[in-house]
N, C-alpha and C positions, 0 to 999 in steps of 0.2 A: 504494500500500500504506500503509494506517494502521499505527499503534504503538501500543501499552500498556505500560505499566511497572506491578510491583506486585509488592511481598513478600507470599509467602505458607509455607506451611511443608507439606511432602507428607507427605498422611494416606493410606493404602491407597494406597502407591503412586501415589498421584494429588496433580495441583496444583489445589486448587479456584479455580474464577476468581472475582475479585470481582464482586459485583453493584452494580449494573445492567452488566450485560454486552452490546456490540454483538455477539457472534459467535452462530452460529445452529448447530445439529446438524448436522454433514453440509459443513460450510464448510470450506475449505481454508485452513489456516495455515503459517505457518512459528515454528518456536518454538525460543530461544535460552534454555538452563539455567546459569546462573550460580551457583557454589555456593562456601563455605569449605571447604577438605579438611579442618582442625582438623577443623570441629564434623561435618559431614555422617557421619561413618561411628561416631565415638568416643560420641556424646551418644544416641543411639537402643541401641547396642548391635549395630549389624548391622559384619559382619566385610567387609574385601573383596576376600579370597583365601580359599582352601579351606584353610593352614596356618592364618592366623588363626583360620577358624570351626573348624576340628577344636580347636582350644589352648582357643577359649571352650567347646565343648561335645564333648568327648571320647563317642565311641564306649568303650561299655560291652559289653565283650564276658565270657558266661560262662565259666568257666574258664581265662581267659587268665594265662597266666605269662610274664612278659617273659623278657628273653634276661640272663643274667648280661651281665659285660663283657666274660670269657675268650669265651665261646660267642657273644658279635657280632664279637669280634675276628679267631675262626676262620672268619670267614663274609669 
């Protein structure tokens, strides 16, 4: 088994390979993803739980009226 090493940065969800590339369509690899958590989730903007994306992009519902505090507290 050969090795490659190379930074690259995911566009669409994909890692573009550098060129000139030995690998061919349809080859069998095995592939290891090494990442920073700081930047990978904070510097794009993508969330990596369903709280955090609901906090960045709140559901807009019409005529919604939150709950006072007495009437979450009766609940």
């Amino acid at each position: 088994m050969q090795a490659i090493e190379f930074d690259s940065v995911v566009q669409n969800a994909a890692i573009p390979l550098p060129e000139p590339s030995l690998l061919a369509s349809g080859m069998p690899v095995r592939v290891v993803v090494m990442f920073e958590e700081n930047s990978a989730g904070n510097s794009t903007g993508h969330c990596a739980d369903a709280i955090s994306n609901l906090c960045a992009n709140p559901l807009v519902i019409a005529d919604f009226q939150p709950l006072s505090r007495d009437e979450a507290h009766e609940r």
